[in-house]
N, C-alpha and C positions, 0 to 999 in steps of 0.2 A: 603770066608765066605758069608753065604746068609745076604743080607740086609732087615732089618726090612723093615712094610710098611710105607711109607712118611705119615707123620702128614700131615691134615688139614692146607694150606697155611697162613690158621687166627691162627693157634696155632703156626707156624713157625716164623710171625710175632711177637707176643706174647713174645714168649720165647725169639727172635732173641733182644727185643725193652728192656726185663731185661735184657741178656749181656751186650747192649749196656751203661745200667744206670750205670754196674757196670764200664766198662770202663769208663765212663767220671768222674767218681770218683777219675781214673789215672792222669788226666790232670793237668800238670805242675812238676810230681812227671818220669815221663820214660823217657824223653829225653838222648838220641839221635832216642830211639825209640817209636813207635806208642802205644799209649792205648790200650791194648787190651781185653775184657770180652769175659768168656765164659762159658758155664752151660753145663753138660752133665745131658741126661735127658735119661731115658727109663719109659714105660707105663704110663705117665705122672707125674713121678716123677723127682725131681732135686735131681740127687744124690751129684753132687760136681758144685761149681763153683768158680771161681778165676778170678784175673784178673792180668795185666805185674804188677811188684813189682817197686819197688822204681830204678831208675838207667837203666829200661830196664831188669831188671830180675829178679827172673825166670819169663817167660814168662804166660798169664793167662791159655793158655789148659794145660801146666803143673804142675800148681796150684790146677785147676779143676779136673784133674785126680787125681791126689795127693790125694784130698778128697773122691772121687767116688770109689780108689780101685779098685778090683776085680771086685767089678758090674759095672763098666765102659764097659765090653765084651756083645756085642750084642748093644749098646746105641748109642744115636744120641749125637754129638757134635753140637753145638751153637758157633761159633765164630764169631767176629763181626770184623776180618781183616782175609783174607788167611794166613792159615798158614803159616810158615816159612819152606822154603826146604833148609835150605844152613846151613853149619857149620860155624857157627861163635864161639861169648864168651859161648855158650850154644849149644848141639846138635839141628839141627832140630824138630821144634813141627811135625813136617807129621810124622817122623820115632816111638814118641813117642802114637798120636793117634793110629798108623800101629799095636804098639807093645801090646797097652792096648786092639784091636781086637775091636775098635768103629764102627758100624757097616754103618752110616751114618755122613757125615760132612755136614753141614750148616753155611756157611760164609755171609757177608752182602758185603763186598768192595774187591773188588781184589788189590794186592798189586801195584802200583803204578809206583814200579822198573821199568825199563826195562831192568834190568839184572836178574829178579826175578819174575817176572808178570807172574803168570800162569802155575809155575812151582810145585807150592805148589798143590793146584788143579790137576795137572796133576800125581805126584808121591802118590796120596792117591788113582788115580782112578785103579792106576796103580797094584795097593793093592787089588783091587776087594769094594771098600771103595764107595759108594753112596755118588756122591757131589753134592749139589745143592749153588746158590748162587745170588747174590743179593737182597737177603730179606733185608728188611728197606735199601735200600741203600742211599736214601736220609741223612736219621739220621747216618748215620755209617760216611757219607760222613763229617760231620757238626761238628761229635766228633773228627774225625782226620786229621782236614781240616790244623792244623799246620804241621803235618807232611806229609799231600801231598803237600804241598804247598814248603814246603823245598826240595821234592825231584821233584817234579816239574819245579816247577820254580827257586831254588836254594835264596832262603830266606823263614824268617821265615813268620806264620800269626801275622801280627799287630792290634793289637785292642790300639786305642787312646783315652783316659778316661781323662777326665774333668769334675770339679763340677763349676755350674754354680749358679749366679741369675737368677730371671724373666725374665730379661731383657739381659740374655744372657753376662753378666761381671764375670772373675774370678778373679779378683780382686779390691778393691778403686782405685782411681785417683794414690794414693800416694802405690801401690801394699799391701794394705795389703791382706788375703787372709785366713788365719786362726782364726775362719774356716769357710765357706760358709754353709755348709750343718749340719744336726743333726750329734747324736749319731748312729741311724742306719742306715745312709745312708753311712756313714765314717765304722760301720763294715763291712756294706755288701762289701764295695770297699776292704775291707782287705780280706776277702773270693775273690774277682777277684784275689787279687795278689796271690794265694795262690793256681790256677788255671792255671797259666804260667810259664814259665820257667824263665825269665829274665822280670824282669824292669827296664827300660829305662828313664832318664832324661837327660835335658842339665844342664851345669853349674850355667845359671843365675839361674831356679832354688834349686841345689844345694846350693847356697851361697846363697841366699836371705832365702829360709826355713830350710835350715839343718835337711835335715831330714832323716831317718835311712833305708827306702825301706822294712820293715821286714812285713812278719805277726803277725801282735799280738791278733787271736783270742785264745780265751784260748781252747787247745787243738789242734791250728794248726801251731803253734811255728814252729816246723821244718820244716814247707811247705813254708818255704821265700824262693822267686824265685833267683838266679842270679840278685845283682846290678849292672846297665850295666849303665856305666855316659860317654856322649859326652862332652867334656872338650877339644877343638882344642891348646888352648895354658896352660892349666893347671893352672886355676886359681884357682880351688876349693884349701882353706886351706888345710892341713893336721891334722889339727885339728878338721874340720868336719868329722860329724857322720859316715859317710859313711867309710872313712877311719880307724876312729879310732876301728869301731865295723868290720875290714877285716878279721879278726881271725874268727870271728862269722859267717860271712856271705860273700860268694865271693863278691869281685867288679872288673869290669870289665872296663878298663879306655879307649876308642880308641880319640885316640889326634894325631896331626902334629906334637908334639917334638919328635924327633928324640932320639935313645937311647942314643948317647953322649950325651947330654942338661943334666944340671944339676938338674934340674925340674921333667925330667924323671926318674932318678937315685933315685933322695928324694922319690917320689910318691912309684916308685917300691918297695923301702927298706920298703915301709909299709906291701907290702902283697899285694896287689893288682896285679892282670894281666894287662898290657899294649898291647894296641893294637896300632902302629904307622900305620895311615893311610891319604889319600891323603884331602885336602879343598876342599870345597863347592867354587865357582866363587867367594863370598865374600871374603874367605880369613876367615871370622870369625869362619866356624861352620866345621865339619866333612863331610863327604859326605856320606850320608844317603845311597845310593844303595849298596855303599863299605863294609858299619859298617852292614849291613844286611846280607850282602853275607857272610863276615868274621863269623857270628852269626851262619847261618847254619853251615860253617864249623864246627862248634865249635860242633853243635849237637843241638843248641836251636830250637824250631820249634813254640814255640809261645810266644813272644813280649809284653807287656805291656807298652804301654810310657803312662807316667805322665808330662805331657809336658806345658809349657806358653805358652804364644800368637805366639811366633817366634818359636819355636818348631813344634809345632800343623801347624800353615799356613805352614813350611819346609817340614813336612812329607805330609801334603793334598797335595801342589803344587806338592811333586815328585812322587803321586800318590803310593805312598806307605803305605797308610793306608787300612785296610778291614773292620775292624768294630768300630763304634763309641760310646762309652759310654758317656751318661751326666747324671749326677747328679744333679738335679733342684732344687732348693730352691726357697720357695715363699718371698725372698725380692730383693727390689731394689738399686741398684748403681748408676745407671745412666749412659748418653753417656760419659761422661769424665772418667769412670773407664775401666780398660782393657779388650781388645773383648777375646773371646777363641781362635780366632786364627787373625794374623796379617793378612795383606793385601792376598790377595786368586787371585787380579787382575781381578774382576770383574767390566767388565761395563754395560752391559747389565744380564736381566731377563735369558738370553738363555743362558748365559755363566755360571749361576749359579750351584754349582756339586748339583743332586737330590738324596738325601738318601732314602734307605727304611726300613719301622720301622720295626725291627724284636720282640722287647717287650718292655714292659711297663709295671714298678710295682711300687706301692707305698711303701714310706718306712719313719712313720710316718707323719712329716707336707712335708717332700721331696718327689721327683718323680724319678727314675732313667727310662732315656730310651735309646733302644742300638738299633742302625742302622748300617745297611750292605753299605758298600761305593763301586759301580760300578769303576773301573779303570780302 
């Protein structure tokens, strides 16, 4: 089929930068698979666009066709990951572009695989299909950085979120902690959770707040991610929230009690996943690189910990966090209330980790700001 003439690089970006928006709309809702947007557009119309659905499927250029139909023949595709060549839970997106007779494809990222990278590309060209690709690829890069990051590096992205004082305490002297920040500074942190696939806390934790891991903005109810609890010897009640709401909402328990332990057995009969896995050198905690790997397997690709002092310094020391959120409130605790994160083993100025601030917004009398962590 002849291919139309390529858009203006400024309209490919354009077009490429809405795909993308509607992708990261996906975020926390496709795992095991990547976010995907996509627009088909001929003589500068959008005639269809879609984006991956809930679980990974349908995927979004089959959504987008879906809506575009018949005038989808002769048009440009917008996708903001390479398509898919492979037969999995759903046929190939290439064979369905091929089939709708798209005359051009435009992708932002290529896929990441190396069982898969370039294949998708290569079977559309193969079609007589005009492929061009990494438009926005920074921004493409940034929406599906959880799930290159799991097929990469085989864990998920962590982003590690804490509300603070001025002075840098998330809690009194005596732990209390609810609650440090306003009313929208506490929704907007419900819209983060509502964003990832899994949150993550330890025990202390759990048993000192009891608290439920859910989204409760009105309207995004069913966007609660995976509760994912480190608990090495299983101390959280079964009476906490977390448990008692497992019907509602997965929880995911990774601990050192072994399936015979009667600890184990209770926990289980609740509904909850158990994950047996290996200690941390203490002996106290889980082992952070293990409980991440297991996570990918599982399909998670982005992380949420809500974590204490001892949590927070565990995850910064094993250099497993990526991105930092704080939530600033303008009062004071004092040195004798709890730091955000424990001992880091800094003695000098040069051994300090340097963050870089990627934003910063107000959110009434609070301040939330999110930095990117070098590891």
């Amino acid at each position: 089929m002849a291919a139309k003439t390529a858009a203006p690089r400024a309209t490919d970006e354009t077009l490429m930068r809405a795909a993308l928006a509607l992708a990261q709309r996906g975020q926390g809702e496709t795992w095991p698979n990547p976010t995907v947007g996509c627009l088909i557009v001929r003589d500068g119309r959008i005639l269809g666009r879609g984006r991956t659905q809930r679980g990974g499927r349908p995927h979004g250029e089959t959504v987008a066709l879906a809506q575009a139909g018949a005038a989808a023949r002769g048009a440009t595709a917008y996708v903001t990951f390479e398509p898919c060549a492979h037969h999995g839970a759903t046929p190939p997106c290439t064979e369905a572009l091929i089939a709708a007779g798209i005359a051009r494809v435009v992708y932002a990222i290529e896929d990441p695989d190396p069982r898969v990278r370039g294949r998708g590309a290569a079977q559309l060209r193969a079609a007589g299909i005009t492929v061009e690709s990494g438009i926005a690829l920074a921004e493409a890069t940034e929406v599906n950085a959880g799930f290159i990051k799991r097929v990469t590096r085989g864990r998920p992205w962590v982003t590690l979120k804490t509300a603070v004082s001025l002075d840098g305490r998330i809690a009194t002297r005596t732990g209390e902690s609810q609650w440090i920040t306003g009313d929208s500074a506490r929704a907007h942190a419900h819209l983060l959770r509502a964003t990832h696939d899994a949150i993550l806390v330890a025990s202390g934790t759990a048993i000192a707040d009891d608290p439920m891991l859910t989204c409760r903005l009105a309207g995004l109810e069913g966007r609660s991610p995976v509760r994912v609890l480190f608990d090495a010897h299983l101390r959280t009640p079964l009476t906490a929230k977390l448990y008692r709401t497992v019907r509602e909402v997965p929880l995911w328990v990774f601990t050192g009690k072994p399936a015979d332990d009667a600890a184990h057995r209770a926990a289980l009969a609740t509904g909850a996943r158990l994950f047996v896995i290996g200690l941390d050198g203490s002996g106290h905690g889980v082992r952070i690189e293990h409980a991440l790997g297991r996570l990918a397997e599982e399909g998670i690709t982005r992380v949420l910990v809500e974590a204490g002092g001892a949590l927070a310094a565990a995850f910064l020391n094993d250099g497993q966090v990526d991105d930092l959120v704080v939530y600033r409130a303008p009062i004071l605790l004092g040195g004798d209330g709890k730091a955000l994160a424990d001992s880091l083993a800094v003695d000098s100025l040069t051994q300090a980790r340097r963050l870089e601030r990627r934003g910063r917004l107000g959110l009434g009398q609070d301040v939330v700001e999110t930095f990117r962590v070098q590891n």
